[in-house]
C-alpha positions in Angstrom: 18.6 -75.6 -39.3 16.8 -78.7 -40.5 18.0 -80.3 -44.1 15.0 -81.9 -44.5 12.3 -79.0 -45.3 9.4 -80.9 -43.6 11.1 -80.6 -40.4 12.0 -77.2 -40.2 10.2 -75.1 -37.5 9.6 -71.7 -37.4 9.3 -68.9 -35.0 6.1 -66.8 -34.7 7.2 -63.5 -34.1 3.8 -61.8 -33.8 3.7 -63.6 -30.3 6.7 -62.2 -28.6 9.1 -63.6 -26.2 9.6 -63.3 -22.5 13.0 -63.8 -20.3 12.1 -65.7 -17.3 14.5 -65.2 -14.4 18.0 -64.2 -15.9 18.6 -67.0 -18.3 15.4 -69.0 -19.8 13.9 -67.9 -22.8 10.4 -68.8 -23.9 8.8 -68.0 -27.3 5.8 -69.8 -29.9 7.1 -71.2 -32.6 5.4 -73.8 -35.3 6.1 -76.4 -37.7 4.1 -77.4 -41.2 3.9 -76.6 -44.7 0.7 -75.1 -44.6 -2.4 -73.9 -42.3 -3.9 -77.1 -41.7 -1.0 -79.3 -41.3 0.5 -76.4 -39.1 1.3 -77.2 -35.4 2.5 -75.0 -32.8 4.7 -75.5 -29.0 6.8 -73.5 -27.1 10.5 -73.3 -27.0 12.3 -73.0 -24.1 16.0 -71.7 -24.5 18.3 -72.6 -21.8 20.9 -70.1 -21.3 22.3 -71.2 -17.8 25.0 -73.2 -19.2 26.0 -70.2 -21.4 25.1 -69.0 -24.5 27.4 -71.1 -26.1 25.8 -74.2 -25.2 22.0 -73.5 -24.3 19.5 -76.5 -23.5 16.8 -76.3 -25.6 13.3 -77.9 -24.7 9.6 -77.8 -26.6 6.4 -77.7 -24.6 2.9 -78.6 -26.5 0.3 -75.8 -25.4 -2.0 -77.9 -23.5 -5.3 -77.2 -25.8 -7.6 -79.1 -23.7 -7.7 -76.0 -21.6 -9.6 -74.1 -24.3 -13.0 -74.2 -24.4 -13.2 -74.9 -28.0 -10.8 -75.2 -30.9 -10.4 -73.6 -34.0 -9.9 -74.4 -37.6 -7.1 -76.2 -37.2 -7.3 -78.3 -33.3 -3.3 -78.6 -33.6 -2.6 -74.6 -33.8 -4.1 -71.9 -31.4 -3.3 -68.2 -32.4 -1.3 -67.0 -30.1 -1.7 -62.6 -29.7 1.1 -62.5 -26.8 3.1 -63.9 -23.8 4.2 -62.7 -20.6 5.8 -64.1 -17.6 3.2 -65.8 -15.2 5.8 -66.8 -12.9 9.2 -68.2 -12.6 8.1 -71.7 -14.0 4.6 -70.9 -16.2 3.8 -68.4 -18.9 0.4 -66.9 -20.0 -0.5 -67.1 -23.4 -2.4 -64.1 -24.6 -4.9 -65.7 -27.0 -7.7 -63.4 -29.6 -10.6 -62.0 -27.8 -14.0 -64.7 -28.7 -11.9 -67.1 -30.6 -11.1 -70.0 -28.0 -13.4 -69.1 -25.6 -10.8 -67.9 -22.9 -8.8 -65.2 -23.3 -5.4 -66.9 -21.7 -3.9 -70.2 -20.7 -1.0 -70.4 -18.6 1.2 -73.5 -19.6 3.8 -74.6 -16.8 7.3 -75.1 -17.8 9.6 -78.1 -17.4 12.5 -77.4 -14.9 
């Protein structure tokens, strides 16, 4: 929980989660006040140290791979996300809007 409002993040549910092998965790989640300040990344939730005490990385989606942006370059819509494999995930992205329908983004170890 962040004190400071302008540093709070929050999750985007409408995009899902996805377990990767038995203990990482990956979801979309974003952090601004409003649309066009509004940046988005990808959590990765740690859980092989135990749930007590997860390790807990962020991963910017790599928007060069679209083919073109949308209204705001720092936040893609994200429809979904599924496993890709056991260190990437493929983000499901709106039919027409980026020009691709997926990206896969690779996942630190």
């Amino acid at each position: 929980m962040a004190e400071n409002p302008d540093e709070s993040s929050s999750i985007l549910q409408n995009a899902g989660y996805v377990l990767l092998s038995p203990d990482r965790l990956v979801f979309v989640a974003a952090e601004g006040k409003s649309f066009s300040t509004l940046r988005d990344f990808l959590v990765i939730v740690d859980l092989s140290t135990g749930i007590a005490r997860p390790v807990i990385k962020t991963v910017d989606i790599p928007k060069a791979q679209l083919q073109r942006t949308g209204e705001n370059p720092a936040f893609v819509k994200v429809d979904g996300i599924e496993p890709n494999d056991k260190d990437s995930v493929k983000l499901l992205l709106p039919p027409g809007e980026y020009g691709s329908s997926s990206i896969v983004v690779a996942l630190p170890q």
